[in-house]
Backbone as CSV, one residue per row, in Angstrom:
resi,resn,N_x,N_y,N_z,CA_x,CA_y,CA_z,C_x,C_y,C_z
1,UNK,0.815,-1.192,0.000,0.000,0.000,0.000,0.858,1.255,0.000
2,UNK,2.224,0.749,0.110,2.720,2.665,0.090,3.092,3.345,-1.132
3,UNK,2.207,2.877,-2.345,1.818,3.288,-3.149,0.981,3.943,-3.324
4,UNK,-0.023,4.204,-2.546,-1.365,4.916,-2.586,-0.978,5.812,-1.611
5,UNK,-1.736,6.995,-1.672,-1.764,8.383,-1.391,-2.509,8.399,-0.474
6,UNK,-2.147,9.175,0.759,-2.925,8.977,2.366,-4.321,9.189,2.303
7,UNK,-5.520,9.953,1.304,-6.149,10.030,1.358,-7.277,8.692,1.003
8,UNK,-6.784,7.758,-0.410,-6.694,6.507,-1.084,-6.834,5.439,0.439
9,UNK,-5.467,5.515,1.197,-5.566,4.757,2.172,-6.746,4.750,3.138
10,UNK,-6.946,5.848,3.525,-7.591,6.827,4.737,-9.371,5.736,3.922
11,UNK,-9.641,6.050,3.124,-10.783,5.412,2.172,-11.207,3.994,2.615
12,UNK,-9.805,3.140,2.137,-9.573,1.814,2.232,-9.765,0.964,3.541
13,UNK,-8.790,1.850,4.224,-9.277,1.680,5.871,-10.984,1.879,6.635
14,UNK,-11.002,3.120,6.182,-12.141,2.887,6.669,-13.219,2.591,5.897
15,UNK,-13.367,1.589,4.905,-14.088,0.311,4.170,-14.044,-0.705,4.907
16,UNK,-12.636,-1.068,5.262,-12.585,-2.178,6.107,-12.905,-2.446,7.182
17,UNK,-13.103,-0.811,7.457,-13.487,-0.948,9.382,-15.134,-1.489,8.996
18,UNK,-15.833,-0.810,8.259,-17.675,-0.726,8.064,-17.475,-2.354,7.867
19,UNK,-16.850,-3.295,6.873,-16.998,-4.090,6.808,-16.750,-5.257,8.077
20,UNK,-15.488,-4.670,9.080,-15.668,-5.245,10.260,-16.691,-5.104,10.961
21,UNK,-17.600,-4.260,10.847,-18.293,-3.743,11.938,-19.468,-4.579,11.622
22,UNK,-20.211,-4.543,10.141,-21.398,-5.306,9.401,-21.038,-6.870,9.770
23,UNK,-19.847,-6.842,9.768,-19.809,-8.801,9.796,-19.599,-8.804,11.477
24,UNK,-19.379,-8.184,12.426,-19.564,-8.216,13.495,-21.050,-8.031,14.116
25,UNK,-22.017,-7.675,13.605,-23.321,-7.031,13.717,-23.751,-8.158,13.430
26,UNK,-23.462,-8.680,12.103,-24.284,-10.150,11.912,-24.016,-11.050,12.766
27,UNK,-22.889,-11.087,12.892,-22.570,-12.914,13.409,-23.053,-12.546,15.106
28,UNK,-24.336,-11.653,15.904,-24.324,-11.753,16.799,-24.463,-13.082,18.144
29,UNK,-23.843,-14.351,17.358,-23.501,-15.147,18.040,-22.378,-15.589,18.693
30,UNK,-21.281,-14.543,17.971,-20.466,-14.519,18.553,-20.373,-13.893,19.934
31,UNK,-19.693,-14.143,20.855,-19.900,-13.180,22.438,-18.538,-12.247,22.660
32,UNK,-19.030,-11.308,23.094,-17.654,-10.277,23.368,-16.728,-10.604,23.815
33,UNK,-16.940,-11.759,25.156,-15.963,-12.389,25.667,-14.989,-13.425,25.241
34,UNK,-15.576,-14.362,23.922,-14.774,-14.839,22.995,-13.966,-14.638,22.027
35,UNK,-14.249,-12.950,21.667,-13.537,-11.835,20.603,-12.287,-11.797,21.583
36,UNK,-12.713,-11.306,22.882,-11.530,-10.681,23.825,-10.485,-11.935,24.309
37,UNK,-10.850,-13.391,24.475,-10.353,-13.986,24.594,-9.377,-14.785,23.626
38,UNK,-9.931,-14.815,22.306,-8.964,-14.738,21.083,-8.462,-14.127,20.586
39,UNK,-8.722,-12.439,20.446,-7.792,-11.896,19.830,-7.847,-10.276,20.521
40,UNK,-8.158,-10.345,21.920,-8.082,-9.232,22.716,-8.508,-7.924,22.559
41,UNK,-9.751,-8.163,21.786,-10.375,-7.046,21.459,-11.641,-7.197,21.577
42,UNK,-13.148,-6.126,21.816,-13.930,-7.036,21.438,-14.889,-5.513,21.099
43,UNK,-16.240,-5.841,20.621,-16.962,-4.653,20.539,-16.832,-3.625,20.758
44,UNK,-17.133,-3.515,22.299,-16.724,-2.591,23.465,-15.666,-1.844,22.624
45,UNK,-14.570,-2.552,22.581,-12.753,-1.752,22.138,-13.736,-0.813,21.357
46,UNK,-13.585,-1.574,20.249,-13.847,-0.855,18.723,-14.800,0.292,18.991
47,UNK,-15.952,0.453,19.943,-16.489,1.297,20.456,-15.303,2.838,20.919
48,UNK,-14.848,2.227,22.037,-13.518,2.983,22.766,-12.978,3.329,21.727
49,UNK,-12.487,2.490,20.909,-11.278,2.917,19.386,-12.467,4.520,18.774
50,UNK,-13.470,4.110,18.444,-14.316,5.324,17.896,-14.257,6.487,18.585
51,UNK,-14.792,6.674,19.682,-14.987,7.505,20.719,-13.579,8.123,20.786
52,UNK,-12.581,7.464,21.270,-11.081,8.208,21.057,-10.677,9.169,19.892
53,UNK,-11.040,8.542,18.634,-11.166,8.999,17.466,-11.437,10.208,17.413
54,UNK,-13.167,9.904,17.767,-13.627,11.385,18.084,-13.290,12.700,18.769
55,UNK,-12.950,12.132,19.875,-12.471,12.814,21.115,-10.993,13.728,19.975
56,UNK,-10.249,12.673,19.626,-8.870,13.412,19.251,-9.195,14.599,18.100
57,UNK,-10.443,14.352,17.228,-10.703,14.790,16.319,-11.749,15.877,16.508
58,UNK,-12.099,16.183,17.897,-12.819,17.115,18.033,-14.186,17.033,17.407
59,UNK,-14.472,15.721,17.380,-15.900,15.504,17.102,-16.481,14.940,18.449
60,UNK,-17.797,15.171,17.925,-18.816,15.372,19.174,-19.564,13.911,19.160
61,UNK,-19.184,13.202,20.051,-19.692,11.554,19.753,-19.837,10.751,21.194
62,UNK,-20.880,10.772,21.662,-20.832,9.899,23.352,-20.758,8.791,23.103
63,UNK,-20.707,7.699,24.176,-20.078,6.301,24.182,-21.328,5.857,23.671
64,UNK,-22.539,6.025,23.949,-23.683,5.614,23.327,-23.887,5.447,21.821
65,UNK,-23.305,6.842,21.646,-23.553,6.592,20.277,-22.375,6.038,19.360
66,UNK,-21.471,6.024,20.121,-20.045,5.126,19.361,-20.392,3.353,19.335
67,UNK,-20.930,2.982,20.678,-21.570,2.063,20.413,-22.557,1.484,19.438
68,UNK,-23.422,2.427,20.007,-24.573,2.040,18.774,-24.424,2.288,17.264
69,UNK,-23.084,2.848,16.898,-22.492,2.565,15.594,-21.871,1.054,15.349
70,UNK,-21.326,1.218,16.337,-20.629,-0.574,16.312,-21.346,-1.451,16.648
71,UNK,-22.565,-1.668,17.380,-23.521,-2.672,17.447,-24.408,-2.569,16.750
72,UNK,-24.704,-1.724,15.938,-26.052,-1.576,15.171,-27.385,-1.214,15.790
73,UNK,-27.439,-1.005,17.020,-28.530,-0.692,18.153,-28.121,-0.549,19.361
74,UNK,-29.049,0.205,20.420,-28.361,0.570,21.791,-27.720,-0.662,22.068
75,UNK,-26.585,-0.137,23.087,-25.992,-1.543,23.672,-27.250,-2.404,24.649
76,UNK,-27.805,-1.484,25.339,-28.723,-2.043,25.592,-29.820,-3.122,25.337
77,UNK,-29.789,-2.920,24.398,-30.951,-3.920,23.206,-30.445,-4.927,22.951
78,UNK,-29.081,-4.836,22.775,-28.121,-5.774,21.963,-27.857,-6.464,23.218
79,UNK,-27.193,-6.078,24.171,-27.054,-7.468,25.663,-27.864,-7.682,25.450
80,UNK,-29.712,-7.327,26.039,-30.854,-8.198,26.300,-30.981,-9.137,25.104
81,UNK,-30.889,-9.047,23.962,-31.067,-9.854,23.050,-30.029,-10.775,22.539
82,UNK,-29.077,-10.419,22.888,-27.838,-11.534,21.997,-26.847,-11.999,23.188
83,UNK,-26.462,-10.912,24.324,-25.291,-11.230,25.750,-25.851,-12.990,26.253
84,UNK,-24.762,-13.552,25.868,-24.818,-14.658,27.120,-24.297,-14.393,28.215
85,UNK,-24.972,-15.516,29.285,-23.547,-15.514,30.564,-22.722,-15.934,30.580
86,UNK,-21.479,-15.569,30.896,-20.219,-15.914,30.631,-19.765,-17.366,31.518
87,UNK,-19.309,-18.070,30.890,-19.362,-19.388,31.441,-18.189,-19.175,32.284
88,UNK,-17.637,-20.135,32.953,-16.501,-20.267,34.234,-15.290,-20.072,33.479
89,UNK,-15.511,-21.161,32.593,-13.771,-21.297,31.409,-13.657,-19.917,30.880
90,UNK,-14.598,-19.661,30.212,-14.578,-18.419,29.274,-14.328,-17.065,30.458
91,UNK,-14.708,-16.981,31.443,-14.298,-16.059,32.788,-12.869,-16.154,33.058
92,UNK,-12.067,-17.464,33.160,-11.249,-18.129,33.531,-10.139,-17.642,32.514
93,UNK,-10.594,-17.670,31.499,-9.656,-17.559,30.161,-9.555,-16.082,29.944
94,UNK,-10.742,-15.010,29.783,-10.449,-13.512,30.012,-9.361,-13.449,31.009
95,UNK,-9.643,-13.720,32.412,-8.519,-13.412,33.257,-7.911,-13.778,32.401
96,UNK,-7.045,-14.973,32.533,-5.600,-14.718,31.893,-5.130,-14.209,30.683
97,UNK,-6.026,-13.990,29.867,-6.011,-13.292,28.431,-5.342,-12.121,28.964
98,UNK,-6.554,-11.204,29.564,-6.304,-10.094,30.236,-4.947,-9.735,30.391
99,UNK,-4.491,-10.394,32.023,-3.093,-10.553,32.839,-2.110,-10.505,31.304
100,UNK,-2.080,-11.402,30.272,-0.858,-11.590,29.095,-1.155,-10.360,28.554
101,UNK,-1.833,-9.740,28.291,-2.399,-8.111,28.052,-1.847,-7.224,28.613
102,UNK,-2.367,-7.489,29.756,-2.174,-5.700,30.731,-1.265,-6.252,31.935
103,UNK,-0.182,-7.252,31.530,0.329,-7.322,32.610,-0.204,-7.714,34.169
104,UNK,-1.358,-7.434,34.232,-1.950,-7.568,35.845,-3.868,-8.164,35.368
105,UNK,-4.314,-8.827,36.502,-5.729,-9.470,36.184,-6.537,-7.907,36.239
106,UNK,-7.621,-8.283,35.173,-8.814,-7.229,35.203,-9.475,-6.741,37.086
107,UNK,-9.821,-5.657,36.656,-10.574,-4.562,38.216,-11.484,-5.075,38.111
């Protein structure tokens, strides 16, 4: 890609993000806690990732609505309808995901 011109990129990227976000919206069978446990990220982030965005960029964007870009509906709606409970292993496995993360177990 460092052939293309920052604006070209700037495009590309964020294609790929909408397309992460649509195939994340669908597959709501996946659980946040299994995103975070495989590859240490999960909704939520990508939420945070937006909101930061904003924040740096002097746009005007609350966590609500950074969310509800990345979930496709209030977060609200979206736990009651799709959140499982997090099983023991999958609890078990965040911790240590976490800890290899941030150095120390989740607050």
């Amino acid at each position: 890609m460092s052939d293309l011109n920052p604006a070209r990129q700037t495009e590309l990227e964020a294609a790929a993000f909408r397309r992460l976000v649509a195939h994340l919206q669908a597959r709501t069978d996946v659980q946040n806690i299994d995103l975070m446990n495989l590859s240490g990220f999960c909704r939520n982030c990508m939420s945070k990732w937006l909101k930061a965005a904003a924040d740096e960029r002097g746009v005007e964007l609350s966590m609500d609505e950074a969310r509800e870009q990345v979930y496709g509906m209030p977060y609200e709606d979206w736990k009651a309808r799709y959140q499982n409970e997090a099983s023991a292993s999958q609890q078990s496995a965040f911790t240590e995901a976490f800890a290899r993360t941030h150095g120390h177990a989740p607050e």
